[in-house]
C-alpha positions as CSV (number, residue, x, y, z in Angstrom):
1,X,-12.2,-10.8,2.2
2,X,-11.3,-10.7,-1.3
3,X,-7.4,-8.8,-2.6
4,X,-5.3,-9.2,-5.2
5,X,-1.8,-11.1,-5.2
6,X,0.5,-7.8,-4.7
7,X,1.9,-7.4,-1.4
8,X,1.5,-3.7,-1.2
9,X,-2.1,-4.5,-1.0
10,X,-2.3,-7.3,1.2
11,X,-0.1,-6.3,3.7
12,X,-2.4,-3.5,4.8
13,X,-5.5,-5.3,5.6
14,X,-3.5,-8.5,7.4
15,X,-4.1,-7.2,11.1
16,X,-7.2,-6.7,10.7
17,X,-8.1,-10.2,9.3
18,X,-6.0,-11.3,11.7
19,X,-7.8,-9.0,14.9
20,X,-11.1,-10.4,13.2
21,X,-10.5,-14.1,13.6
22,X,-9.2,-13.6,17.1
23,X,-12.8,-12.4,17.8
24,X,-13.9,-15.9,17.0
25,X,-15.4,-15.1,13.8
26,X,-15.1,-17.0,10.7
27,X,-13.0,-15.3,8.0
28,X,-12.2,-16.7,4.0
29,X,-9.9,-14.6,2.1
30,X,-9.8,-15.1,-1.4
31,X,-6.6,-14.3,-3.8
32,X,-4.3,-15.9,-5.8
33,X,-2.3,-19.0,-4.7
34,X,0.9,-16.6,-4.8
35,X,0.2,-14.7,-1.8
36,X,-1.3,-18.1,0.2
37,X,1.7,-17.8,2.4
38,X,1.2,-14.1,4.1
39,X,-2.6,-14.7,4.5
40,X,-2.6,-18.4,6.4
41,X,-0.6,-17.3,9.7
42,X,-3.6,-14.5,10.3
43,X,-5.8,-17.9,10.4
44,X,-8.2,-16.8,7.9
45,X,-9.4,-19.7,5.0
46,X,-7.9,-19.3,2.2
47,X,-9.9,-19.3,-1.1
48,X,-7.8,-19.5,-3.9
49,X,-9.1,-17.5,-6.9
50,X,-5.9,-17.3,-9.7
51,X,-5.1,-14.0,-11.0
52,X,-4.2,-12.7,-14.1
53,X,-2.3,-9.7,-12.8
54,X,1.0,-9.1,-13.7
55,X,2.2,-8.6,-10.0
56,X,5.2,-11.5,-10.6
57,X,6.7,-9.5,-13.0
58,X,5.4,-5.8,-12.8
59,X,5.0,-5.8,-16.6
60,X,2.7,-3.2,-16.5
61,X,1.5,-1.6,-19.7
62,X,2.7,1.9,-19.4
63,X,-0.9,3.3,-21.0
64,X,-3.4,3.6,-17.8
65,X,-6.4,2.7,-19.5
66,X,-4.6,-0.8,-20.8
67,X,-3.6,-0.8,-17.1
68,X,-7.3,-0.2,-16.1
69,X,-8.2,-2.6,-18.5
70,X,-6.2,-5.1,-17.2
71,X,-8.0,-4.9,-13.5
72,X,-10.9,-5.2,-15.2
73,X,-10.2,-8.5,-17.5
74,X,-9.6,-10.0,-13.5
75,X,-12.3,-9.1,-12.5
76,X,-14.5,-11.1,-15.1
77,X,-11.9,-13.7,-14.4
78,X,-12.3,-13.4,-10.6
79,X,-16.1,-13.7,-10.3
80,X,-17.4,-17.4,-11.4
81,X,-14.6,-18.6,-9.2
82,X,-15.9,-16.3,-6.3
83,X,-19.6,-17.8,-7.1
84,X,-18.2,-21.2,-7.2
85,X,-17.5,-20.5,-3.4
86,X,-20.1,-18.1,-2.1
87,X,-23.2,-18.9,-3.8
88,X,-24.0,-21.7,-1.9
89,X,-22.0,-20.5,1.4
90,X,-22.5,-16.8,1.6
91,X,-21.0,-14.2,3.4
92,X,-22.3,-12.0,6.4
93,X,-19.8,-9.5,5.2
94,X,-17.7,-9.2,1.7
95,X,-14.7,-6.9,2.3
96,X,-12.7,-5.9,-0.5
97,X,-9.4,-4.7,-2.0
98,X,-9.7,-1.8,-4.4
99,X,-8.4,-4.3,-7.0
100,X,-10.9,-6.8,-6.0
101,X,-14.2,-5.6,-7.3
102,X,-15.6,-8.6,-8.5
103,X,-16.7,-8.4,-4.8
104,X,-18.8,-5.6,-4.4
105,X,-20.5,-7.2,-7.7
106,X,-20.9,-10.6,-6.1
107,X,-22.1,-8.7,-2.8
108,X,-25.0,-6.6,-4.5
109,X,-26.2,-9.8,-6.6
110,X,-26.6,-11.4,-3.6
111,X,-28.0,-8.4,-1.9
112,X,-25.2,-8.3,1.1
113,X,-23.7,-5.4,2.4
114,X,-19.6,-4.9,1.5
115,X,-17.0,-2.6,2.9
116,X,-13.9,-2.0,0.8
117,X,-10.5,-1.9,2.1
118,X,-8.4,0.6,0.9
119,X,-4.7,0.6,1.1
120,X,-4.7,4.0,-1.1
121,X,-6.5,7.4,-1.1
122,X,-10.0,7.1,-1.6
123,X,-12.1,9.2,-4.1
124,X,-13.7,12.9,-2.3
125,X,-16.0,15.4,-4.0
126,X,-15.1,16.8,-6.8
127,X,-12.8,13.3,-7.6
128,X,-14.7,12.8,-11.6
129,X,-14.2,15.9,-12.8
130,X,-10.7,16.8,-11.5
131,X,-9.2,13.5,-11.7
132,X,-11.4,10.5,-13.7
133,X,-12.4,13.1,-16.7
134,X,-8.8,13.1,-18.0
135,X,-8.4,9.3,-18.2
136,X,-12.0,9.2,-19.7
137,X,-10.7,11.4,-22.6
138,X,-7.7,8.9,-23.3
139,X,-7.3,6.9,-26.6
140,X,-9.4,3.9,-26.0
141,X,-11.2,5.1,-22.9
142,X,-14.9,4.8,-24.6
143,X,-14.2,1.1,-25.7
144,X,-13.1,0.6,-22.3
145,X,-16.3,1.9,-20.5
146,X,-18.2,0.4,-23.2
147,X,-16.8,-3.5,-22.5
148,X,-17.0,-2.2,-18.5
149,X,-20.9,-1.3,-18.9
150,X,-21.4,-4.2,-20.4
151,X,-19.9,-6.3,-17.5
152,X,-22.1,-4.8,-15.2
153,X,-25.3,-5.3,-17.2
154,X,-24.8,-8.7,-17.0
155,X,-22.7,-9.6,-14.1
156,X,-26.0,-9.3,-11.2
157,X,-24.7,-6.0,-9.9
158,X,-26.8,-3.3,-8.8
159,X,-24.7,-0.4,-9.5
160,X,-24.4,-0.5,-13.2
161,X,-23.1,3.0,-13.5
162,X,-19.4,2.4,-14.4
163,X,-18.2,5.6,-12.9
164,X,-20.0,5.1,-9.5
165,X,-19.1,1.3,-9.2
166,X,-15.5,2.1,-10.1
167,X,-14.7,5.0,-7.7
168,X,-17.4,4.9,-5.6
169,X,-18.0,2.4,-2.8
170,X,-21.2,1.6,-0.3
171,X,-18.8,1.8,2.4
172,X,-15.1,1.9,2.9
173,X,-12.2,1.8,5.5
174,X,-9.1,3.6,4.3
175,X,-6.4,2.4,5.8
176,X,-3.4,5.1,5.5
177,X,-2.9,8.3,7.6
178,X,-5.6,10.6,6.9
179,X,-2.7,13.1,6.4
180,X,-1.9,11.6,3.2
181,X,-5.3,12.2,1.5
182,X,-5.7,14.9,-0.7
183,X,-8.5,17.0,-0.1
184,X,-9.3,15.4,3.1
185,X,-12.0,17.9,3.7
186,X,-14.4,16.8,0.9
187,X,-14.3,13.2,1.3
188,X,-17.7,12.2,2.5
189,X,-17.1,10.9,6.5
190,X,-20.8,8.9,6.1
191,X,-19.0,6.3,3.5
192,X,-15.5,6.7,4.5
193,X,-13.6,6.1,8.1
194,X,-9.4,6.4,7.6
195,X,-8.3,4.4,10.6
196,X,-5.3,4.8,9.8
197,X,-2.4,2.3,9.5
198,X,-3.4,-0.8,10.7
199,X,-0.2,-2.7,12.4
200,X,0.6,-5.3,14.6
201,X,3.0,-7.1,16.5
202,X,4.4,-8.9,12.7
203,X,6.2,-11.4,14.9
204,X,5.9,-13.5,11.7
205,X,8.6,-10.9,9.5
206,X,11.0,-11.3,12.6
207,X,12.6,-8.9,14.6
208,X,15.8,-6.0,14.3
209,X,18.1,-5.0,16.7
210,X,20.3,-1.9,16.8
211,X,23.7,-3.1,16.8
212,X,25.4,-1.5,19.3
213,X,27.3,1.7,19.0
214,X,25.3,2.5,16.0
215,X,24.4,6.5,17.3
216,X,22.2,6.3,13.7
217,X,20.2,4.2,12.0
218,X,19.3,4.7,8.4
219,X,17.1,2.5,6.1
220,X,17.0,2.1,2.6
221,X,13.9,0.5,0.9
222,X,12.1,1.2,-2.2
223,X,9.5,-1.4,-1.3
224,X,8.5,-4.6,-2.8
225,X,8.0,-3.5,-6.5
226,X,10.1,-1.6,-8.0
227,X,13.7,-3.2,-6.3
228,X,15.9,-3.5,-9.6
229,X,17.8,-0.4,-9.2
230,X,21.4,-1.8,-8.7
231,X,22.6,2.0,-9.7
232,X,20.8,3.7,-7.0
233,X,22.2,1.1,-4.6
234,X,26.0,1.7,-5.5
235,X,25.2,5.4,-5.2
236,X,23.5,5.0,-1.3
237,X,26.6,3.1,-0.9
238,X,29.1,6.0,-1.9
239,X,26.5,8.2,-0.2
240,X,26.3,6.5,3.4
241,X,29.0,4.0,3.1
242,X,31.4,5.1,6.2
243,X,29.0,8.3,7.3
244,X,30.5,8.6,11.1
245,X,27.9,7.2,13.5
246,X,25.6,5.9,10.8
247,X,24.6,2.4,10.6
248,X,22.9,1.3,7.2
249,X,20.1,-1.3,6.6
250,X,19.9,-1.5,2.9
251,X,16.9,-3.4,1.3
252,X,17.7,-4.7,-2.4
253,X,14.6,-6.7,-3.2
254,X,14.5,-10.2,-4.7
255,X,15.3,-8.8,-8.6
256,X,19.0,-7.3,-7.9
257,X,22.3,-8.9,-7.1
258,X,24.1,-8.4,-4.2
259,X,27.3,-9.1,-6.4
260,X,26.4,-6.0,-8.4
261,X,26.9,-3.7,-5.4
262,X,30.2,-3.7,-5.5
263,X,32.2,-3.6,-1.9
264,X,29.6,-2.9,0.7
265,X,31.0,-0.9,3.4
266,X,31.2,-2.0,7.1
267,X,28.6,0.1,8.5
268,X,26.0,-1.4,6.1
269,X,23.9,-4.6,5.9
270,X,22.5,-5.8,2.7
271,X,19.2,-7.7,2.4
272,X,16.8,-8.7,0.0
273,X,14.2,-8.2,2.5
274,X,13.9,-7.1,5.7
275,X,11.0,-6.8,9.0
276,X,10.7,-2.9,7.7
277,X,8.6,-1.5,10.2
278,X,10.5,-3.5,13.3
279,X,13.5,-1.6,12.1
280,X,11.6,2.0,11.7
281,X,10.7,1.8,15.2
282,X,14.5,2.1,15.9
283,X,15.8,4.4,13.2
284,X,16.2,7.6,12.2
285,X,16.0,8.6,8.6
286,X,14.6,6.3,5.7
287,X,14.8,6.7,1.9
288,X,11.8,5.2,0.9
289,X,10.1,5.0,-3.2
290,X,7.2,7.0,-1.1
291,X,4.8,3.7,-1.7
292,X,1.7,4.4,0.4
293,X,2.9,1.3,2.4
294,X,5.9,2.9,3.2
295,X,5.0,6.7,3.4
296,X,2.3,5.1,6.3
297,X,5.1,3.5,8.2
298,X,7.4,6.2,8.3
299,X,4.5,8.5,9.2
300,X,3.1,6.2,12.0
301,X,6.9,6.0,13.4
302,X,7.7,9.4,13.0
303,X,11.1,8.9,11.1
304,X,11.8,11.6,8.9
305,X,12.2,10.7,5.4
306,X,13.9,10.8,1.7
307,X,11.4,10.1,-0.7
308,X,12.6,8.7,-3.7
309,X,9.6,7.8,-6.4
310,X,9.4,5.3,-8.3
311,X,6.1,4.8,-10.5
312,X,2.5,5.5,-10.3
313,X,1.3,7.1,-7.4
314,X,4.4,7.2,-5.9
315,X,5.4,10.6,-7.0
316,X,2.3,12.4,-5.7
317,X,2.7,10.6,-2.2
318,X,6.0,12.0,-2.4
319,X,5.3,15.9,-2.7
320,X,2.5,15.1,-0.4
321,X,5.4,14.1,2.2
322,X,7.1,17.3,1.6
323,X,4.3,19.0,2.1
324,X,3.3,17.7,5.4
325,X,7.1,18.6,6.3
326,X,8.2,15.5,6.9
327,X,10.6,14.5,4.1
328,X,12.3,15.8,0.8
329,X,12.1,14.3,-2.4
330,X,14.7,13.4,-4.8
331,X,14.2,12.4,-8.2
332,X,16.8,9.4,-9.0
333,X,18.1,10.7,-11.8
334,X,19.2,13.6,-9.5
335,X,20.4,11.5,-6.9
336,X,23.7,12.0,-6.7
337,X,26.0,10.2,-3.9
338,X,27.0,13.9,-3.1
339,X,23.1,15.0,-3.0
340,X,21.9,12.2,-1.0
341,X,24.3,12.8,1.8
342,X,23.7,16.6,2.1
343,X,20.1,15.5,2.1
344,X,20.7,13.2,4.7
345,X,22.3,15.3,6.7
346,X,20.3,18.5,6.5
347,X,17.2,16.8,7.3
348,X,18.0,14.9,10.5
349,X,19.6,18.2,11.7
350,X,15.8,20.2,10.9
351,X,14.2,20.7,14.4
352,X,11.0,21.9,12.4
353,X,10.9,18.0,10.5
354,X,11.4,16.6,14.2
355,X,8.5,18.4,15.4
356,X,5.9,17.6,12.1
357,X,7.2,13.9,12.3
358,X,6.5,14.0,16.1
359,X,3.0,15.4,15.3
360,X,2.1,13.6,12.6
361,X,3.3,10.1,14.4
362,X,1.1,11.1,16.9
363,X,-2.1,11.8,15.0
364,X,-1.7,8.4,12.8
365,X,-1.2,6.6,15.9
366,X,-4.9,8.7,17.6
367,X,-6.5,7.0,14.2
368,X,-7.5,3.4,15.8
369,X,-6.2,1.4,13.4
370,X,-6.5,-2.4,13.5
371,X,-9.1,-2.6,16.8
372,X,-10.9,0.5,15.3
373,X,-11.2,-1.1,12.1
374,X,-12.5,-4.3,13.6
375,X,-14.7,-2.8,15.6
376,X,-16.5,-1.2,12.3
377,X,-16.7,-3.8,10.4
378,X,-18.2,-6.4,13.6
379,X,-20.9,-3.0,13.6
380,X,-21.3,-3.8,10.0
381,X,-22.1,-7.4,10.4
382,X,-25.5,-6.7,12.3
């Protein structure tokens, strides 16, 4: 297995390394030194390969093809140190992050097969012309292709067509709800399985326990990313601060303050990080920044939700929540102590968001998840 050092990438795939190693077979997983500590405990062998990602700091450049660029530049980084490791001990099997595409290069030079692991929406019929043919008409998109082309003329991979090694894998396991895909329909079910969300037991985050009396539980998170939002805090604070029978887990990240909240009320506890789906299983209503790590989680424990984007893909995960009838979004700039309680409130009172969140849970849950998506990839390995 091969990722890149953000967490909203690895933590998808860790079950599933992890179910794949109880099986007895031998697993490496290479990434940056900076995520070491979430891949040892699945027992995998960890292969550092340093990054050049800006994952640290999330100083992304706000033009996407410098942003594509930038995936690119690690993968030329990423490869000799891969070779360094795998030319003289292959594997069976190269799995692969969407990030981590050196992979599927190293994998087709050495003429093995490779599976990617996607922690995102995969691309379906249709995808180039409706999607990729905007950002190839971008300032600096030809000189980008050009320098890509040029990687993959001389870096032993097979697929030298940029468009079909970027967006199109051999093989791939998606691991989100397959409600969250747009146009489910016309993705090709011969390359891609969705397993679905693949969880486990995450004895390692810790557990959460409903304090008692709390009639509701709400949590606050906006993921691992984009945390710094002291502002949004105070207002979720005059929002739910004191709500009768609400209790509050609030998730502030590692970048904000909890000085810079202000007086926290007494039906809320403040974290920088918390065991996020332990907690889900008990509550019932989440703001969330609609990550697909998070808009899998509250889909796969039915808990209706607030989605409040943040960046990148984040908004379109979040209409396709409202969508599916599980959640409503609010904008941050529009959310208002005022609006986030009526929102609150008129959600968890909706019997037509119990029954979706019910149905969905339920179909995320039929997926397989992390034994189906072990049992795939062992199938793969003959």
């Amino acid at each position: 297995m091969a990722g890149i050092p953000a967490v909203s990438h690895v933590l998808p795939g860790l079950e599933v390394i992890r179910e794949l190693v109880a099986r007895g077979h031998r697993v490496t997983y290479a990434n940056d030194p900076a995520v070491a500590d979430l891949i040892t405990p699945t027992g995998a062998e960890f292969v550092a390969c340093e990054s050049g990602l800006p994952v640290a700091d999330h100083d992304w450049p706000d033009d996407p093809i410098a942003a594509m660029d930038l995936f690119l530049d690690d993968a030329i980084r990423a490869l000799p140190q891969m070779r360094a490791v795998y030319d003289d001990d292959p594997a069976d099997l190269y799995m692969y992050d969407i990030g981590a595409y050196a992979v599927r290069a190293l994998a087709e030079a050495q003429g093995r097969p490779a599976v990617q692991l996607s922690p995102t929406f995969v691309a379906w019929e249709g995808y180039e012309q409706e999607v990729a043919a905007h950002l190839w008409r971008l300032p600096g998109a030809g000189a980008f292709r050009a320098k890509y082309a040029a990687w993959l003329a001389g870096c032993g991979a097979t697929t030298t067509d940029v468009d079909a090694f970027n967006g199109r894998p051999p093989r791939a396991l998606a691991l989100i709800p397959k409600a969250m895909q747009p146009h489910a329909d016309r993705v090709d079910p011969e390359v891609v399985t969705f397993v679905g969300p693949c969880f486990g037991r995450r004895a390692d985050q810790g557990g959460w326990t409903r304090p008692a009396g709390a009639e509701k539980v709400l949590l606050i998170s906006l993921g691992s990313a984009y945390t710094r939002q002291p502002e949004f805090y105070r207002r979720c604070l005059a929002a739910f601060g004191g709500l009768p029978g609400w209790h509050v887990v609030l998730q502030i990240g590692r970048h904000t303050d909890p000085g810079e909240l202000g007086v926290v009320p007494a039906n809320v506890e403040v974290h920088p990080w918390v065991p996020q789906l332990a907690i889900l299983e008990q509550a019932d209503a989440f703001v969330t920044h609609a990550g697909m790590g998070g808009s899998s989680e509250g889909l796969f424990t039915g808990v209706p939700m607030i989605a409040v984007p943040q960046a990148v893909d984040q908004f379109a995960n979040a209409d396709r929540l409202v969508e599916l009838g599980v959640a409503r979004r609010l904008d941050t700039a529009d959310a208002t102590a005022a609006l986030l309680r009526e929102t609150l409130i008129e959600l968890t009172a909706d019997p037509e968001v119990a029954r979706r969140s019910a149905l969905l849970r339920a179909e995320a849950r039929a997926e397989g998840g992390t034994t189906r998506a072990a049992d795939l990839i062992e199938g793969m390995l003959g």
